[in-house]
N, C-alpha and C positions, 0 to 999 in steps of 0.2 A: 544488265541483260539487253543484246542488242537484238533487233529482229527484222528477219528479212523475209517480208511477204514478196517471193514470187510464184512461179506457177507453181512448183513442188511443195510449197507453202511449210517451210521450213525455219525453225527460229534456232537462233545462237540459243543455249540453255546451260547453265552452271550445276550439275549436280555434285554434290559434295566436295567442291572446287576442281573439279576436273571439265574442262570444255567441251563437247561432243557436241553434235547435229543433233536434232530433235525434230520429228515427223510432226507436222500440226495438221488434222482435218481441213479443206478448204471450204470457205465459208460461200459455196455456191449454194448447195445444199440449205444450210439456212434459210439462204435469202430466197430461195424454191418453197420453203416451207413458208418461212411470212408471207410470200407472195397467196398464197394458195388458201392460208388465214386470212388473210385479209378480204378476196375475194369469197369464199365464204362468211363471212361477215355481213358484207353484202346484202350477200343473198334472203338473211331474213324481212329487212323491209321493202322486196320485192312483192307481187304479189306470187303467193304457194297455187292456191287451188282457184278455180273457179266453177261457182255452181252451174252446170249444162243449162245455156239458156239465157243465163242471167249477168247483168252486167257489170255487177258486184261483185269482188273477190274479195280473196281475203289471203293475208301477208303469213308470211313463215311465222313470227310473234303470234297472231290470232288461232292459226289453224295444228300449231303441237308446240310443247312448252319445250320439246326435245331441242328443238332448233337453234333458239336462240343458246340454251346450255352446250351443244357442243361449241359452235362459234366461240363463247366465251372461256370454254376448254381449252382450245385451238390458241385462244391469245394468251390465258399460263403458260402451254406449253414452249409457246414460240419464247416469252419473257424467260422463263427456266433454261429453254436450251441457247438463249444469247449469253443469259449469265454464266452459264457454263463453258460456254465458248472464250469466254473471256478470261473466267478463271481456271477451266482443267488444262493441265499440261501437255496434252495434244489434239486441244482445242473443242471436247464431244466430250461426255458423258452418254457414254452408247447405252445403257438402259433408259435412260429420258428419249433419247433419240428414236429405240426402238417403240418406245410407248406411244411416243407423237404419231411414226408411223402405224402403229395398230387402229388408234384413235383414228387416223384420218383414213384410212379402210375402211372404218367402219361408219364413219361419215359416207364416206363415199356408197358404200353397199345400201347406207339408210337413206339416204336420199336417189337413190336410185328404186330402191323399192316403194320410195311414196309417190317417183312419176309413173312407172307400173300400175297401181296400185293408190289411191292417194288416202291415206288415212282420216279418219274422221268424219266420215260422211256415213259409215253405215247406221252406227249408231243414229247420225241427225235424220236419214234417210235420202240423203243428198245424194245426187249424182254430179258428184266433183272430177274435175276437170284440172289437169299440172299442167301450171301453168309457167312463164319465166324464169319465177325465184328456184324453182325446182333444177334448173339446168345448171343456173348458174352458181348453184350449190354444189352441185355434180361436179363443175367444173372446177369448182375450187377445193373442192375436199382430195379429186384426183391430183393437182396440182400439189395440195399438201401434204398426200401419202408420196406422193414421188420425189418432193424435196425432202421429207424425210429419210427416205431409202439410199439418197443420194451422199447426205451427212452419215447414215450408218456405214455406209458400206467404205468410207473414208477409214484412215486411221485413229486406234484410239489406243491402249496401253496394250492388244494383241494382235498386236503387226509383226510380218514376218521376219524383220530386223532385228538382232538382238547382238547386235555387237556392244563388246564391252559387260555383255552379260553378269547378272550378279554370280550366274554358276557356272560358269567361264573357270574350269579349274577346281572344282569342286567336286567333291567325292558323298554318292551318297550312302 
């Protein structure tokens, strides 16, 4: 199997010894989503909040246990959807892909509501302040919902191409 990564990102493929073109997802997307994991990541040993006033703060790790569990979410998903890029045959598993993107949505929307907003103070009685780690979560979880959307919206086995079809001829 010979393969010819250029922009169409298109490989030689043998299906039951007959040769044809084979559509592969481009791995920008991916690398949009590592990028955006990674930078989230980040963001927990930044500091999250700080208390109004005081010149102590405290890191994404100290101030919600949520944080650090997406980050570390964010890096299955990124290892899952490499493995699959490498092994499905046109390059995505689009329900992993769609999942990454839900995930990093919803990163994205929870970290945006704890710079709103910052969790953990009412209960301490704190008047907490978001602080850095907060943005550059923001930033990276945006980062990682958009390279997600970018790898789904690629090709995966329901693309509009169907030449050579298997019901090419076929009566139902």
């Amino acid at each position: 199997m010979a393969y010819d990564r250029n922009d169409t990102a298109a490989t030689r493929s043998s299906d039951a010894g007959a040769s044809r073109l084979t559509r592969r997802a481009k791995s920008t997307g991916l690398a949009t989503t590592a990028l955006g994991v990674v930078i989230f990541n980040v963001s927990p040993f930044l500091q999250w909040v700080d208390r109004d006033g005081a010149s102590e703060g405290r890191t994404g790790y100290e101030t919600d246990s949520l944080v650090p569990f997406i980050a570390y979410l964010g890096i299955g998903l990124v290892l899952a959807m490499a493995y699959a890029a490498k092994r499905a045959r046109r390059g995505q598993h689009r329900g992993l892909t769609l999942t990454s993107m839900a995930v990093g949505i919803a990163a994205t929307l929870q970290t945006i509501a704890f710079a709103l907003n910052p969790m953990g103070g009412l209960e301490r009685g704190d008047d907490l302040v978001a602080q850095i780690g907060v943005y550059v979560g923001i930033l990276g979880a945006a980062v990682w919902a958009i390279g997600s959307g970018l790898l789904a919206r690629d090709v995966e086995g329901d693309d509009g191409d169907h030449v050579g079809s298997h019901t090419d001829g076929a009566s139902r």
